[in-house]
C-alpha positions in Angstrom: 36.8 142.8 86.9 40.2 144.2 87.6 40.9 141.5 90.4 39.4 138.1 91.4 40.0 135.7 94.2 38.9 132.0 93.0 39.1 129.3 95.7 38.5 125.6 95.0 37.6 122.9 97.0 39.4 120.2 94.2 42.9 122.3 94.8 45.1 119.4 95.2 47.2 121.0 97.5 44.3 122.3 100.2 44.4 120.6 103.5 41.4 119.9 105.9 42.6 124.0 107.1 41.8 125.2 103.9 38.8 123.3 103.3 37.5 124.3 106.3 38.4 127.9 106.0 36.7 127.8 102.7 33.5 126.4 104.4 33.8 129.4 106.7 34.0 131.8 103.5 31.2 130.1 101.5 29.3 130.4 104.3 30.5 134.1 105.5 29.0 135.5 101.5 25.7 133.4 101.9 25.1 135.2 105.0 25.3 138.5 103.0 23.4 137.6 100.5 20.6 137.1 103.1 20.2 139.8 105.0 20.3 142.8 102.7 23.0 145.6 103.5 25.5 143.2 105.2 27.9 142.7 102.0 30.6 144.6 101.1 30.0 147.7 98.9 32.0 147.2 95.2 32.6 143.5 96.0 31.1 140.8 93.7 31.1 137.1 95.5 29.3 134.0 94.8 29.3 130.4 95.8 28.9 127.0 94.1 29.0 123.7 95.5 32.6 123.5 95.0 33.6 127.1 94.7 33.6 130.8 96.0 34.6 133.7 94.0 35.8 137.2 95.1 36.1 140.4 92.5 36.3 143.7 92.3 36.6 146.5 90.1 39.9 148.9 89.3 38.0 151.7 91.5 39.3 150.0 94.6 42.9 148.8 95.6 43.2 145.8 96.9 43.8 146.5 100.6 40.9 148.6 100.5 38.7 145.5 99.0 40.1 143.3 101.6 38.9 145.9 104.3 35.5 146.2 102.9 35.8 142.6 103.2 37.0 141.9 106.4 34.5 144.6 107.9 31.8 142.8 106.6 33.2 139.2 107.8 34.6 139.9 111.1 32.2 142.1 113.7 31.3 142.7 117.4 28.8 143.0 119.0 26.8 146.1 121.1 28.4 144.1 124.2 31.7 143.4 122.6 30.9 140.1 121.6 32.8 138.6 119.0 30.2 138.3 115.8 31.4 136.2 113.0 28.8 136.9 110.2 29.2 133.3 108.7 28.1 131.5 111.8 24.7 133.3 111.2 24.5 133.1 114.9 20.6 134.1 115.8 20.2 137.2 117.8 18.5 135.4 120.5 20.7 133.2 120.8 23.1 134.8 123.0 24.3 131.6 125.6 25.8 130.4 121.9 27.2 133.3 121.1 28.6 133.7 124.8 30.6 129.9 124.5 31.9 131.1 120.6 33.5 134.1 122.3 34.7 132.5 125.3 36.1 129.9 123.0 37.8 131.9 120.1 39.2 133.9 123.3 41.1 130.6 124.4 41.7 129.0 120.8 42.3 131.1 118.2 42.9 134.8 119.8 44.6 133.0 123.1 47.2 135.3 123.2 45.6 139.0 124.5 47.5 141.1 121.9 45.3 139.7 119.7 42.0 140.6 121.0 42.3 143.5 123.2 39.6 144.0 126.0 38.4 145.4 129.3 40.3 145.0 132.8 36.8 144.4 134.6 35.5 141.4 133.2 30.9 141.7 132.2 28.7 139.6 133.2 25.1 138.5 130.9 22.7 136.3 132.6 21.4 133.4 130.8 17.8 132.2 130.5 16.2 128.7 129.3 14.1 128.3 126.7 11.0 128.4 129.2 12.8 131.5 130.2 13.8 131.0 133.6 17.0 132.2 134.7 20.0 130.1 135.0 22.8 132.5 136.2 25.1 134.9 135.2 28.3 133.7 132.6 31.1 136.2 132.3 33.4 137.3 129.9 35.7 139.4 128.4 34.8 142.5 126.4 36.5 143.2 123.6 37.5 146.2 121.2 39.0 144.9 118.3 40.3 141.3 117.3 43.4 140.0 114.9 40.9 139.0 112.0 39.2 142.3 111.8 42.5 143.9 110.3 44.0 140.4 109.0 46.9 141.0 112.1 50.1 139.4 112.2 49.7 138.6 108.3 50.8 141.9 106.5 48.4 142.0 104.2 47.2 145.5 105.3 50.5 147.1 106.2 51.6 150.0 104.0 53.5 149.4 100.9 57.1 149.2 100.6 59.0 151.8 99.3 59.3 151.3 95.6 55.8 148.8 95.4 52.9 150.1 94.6 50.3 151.5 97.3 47.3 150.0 97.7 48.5 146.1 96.3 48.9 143.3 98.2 52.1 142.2 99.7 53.8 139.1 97.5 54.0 136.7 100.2 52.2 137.2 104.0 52.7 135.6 107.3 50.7 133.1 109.1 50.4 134.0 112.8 48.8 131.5 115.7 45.4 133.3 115.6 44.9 132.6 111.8 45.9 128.6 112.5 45.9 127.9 116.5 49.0 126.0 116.9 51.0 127.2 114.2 54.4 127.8 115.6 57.2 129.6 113.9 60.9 128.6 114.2 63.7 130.7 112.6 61.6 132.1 110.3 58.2 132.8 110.0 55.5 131.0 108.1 54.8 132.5 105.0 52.4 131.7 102.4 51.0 134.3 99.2 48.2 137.0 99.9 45.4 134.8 98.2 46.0 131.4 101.2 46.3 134.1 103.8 42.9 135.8 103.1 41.3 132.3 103.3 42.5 130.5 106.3 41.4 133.8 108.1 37.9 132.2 107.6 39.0 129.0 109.5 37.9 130.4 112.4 34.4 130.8 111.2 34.7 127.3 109.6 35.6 125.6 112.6 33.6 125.4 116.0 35.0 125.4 119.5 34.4 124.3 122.6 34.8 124.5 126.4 36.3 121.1 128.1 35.3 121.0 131.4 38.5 120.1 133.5 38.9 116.7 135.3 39.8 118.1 138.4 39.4 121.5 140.2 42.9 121.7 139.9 43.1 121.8 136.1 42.0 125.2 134.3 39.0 124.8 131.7 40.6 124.0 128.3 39.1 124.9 125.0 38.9 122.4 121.7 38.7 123.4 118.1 36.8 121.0 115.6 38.2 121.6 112.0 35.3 120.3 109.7 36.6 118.5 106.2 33.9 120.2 103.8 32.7 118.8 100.6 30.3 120.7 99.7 30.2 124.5 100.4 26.8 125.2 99.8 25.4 122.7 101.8 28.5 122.9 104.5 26.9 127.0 104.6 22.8 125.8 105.3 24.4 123.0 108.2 26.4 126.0 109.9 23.2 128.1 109.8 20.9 125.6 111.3 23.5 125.0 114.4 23.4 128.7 115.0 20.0 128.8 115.1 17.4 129.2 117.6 14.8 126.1 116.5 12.7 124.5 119.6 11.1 122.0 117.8 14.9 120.6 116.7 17.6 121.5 119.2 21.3 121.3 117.9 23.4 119.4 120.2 25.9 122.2 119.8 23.6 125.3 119.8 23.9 126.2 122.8 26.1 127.0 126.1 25.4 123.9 127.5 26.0 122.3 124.8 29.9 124.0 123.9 30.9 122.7 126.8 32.2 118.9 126.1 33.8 116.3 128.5 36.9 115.9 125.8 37.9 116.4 122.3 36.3 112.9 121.1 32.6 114.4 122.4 33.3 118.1 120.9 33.7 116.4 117.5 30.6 113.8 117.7 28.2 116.5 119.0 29.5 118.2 115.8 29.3 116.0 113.2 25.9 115.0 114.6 24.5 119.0 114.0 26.1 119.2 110.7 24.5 116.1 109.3 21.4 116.0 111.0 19.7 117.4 107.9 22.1 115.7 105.5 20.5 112.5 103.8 22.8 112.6 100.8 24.8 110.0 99.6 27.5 112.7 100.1 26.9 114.7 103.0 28.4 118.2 103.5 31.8 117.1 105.2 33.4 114.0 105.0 34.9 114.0 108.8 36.1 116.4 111.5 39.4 116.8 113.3 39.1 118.2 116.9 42.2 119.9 118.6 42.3 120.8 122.4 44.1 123.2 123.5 45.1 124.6 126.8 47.4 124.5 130.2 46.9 122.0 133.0 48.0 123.6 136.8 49.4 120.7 138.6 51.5 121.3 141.9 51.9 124.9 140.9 53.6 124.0 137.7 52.1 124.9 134.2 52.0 122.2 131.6 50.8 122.3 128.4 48.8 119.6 127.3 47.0 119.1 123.5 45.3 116.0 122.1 44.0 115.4 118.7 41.3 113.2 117.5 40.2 112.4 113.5 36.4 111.4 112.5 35.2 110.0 109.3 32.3 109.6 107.5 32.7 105.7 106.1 
């Protein structure tokens, strides 16, 4: 192949972000590989334990591979829901995919540049699992979102004169809705075109959440549990089965209900409990989680941010 992306899980230099993002990535291609159609045309990919490898052929540029590949990754729904393909979230399941939106909306793509949407905001109604009603949730509705055209980063702008069209820049920039939090000084962060493309798949390695506020004068915040994978294959089957729709063996976190946490400490249990629920190995699919809250407190009319950060480990 003319060009290949090879990420590691053993690179020395990957933090819990990267390891996470590559979680989200490993599990992004084993969710085109089973439903037929979904993967990117003139895009070979595979995934080991330890491994996930991107190629294609000299028939395509590079910006046009990453397109193919970002279309494929980064969707929306009918109702302008935000679809992440590697969350394999079930169709039916739509009070999940209701609290992901929700929560990317306040995490990851806080800032509305990043996710433009409608002035009036839509309302879905959701039902129990005995299919009663239990009200009508609201939301934003969307028409695009920073991930779907790798935003902020460059990778997609047109070349420079003198470089070749259709190549990747040499280095690209890491915006806040790649890595919430990241904030630049001077300069900007930069990092090369191959880091860039994978931590845009931390936010489909990472789960968030909705913390209810401890008093009705404090807006609702939103947490983000980073996972620290181990094992991409297995890390891939967990995030499926929390996504799923499985009566006989609810996830903690598969739900509305259950996205919404009383603080960053129960986000991240709840988590780790889904993800290893199945696990019986002597080395489960992550090895910890790191939860990040994020969000403004209104006190006495005054705006204050506030952000806590709690670490979990598997002994």
């Amino acid at each position: 192949m003319a060009r290949e992306l090879i990420y590691r899980l053993t690179n020395p230099n990957y933090t819990v972000y990267h390891r996470a993002a590559l979680g989200g990535l490993a599990a992004t291609v084993v969710a085109w590989r089973a439903k037929r159609g979904s993967a990117p045309a003139g895009i070979e990919h595979d995934v080991q334990r330890d491994r996930v490898r991107l190629a294609w052929g000299d028939d395509l540029s590079d910006q046009e591979a990453l397109r193919r590949i970002l279309d494929a990754s980064f969707r929306l729904t009918k109702d302008k829901l935000i679809d992440l393909a590697g969350q394999a979230v079930a169709k039916d399941n739509v009070a999940l995919r209701l609290a992901i939106h929700n929560g990317l909306c306040a995490t990851f793509l806080q800032h509305p540049k990043m996710r433009p949407s409608e002035k009036e905001p839509r309302r879905v109604e959701i039902r129990s699992a005995d299919d009663e009603a239990r009200g009508l949730f609201t939301y934003k509705a969307i028409t695009s979102y920073a991930h779907q055209k790798a935003q902020g980063t460059g990778l997609l702008e047109p070349a420079k004169k003198g470089s070749p069209a259709g190549r990747l820049p040499v280095v690209a920039t890491i915006p806040q809705s790649m890595v919430p939090g990241a904030m630049t000084g001077m300069q900007p962060l930069e990092t090369g075109p191959e880091e860039a493309i994978l931590l845009l798949y931390l936010m489909v390695g990472s789960a968030v959440f909705l913390l209810r506020p401890r008093t009705y004068k404090e807006k609702m915040q939103a947490c983000v549990v980073v996972p620290d994978v181990r094992d991409l294959v297995a890390f891939s089957r967990a995030l499926r089965a929390v996504a799923g729709v499985d009566v006989e063996r609810p996830r903690l976190s598969g739900s509305y209900l259950g996205r919404v946490a009383g603080g960053a400490e129960e986000a991240a249990l709840r988590l780790l409990v889904d993800l290893t629920a199945d696990d019986l190995r002597d080395n489960p699919a992550v090895a910890g989680l790191q939860a990040i809250a994020m969000g403004k407190v209104a006190w006495d009319k005054n705006q204050v941010n506030r952000s806590a950060a709690v670490r979990i480990g598997l002994s």
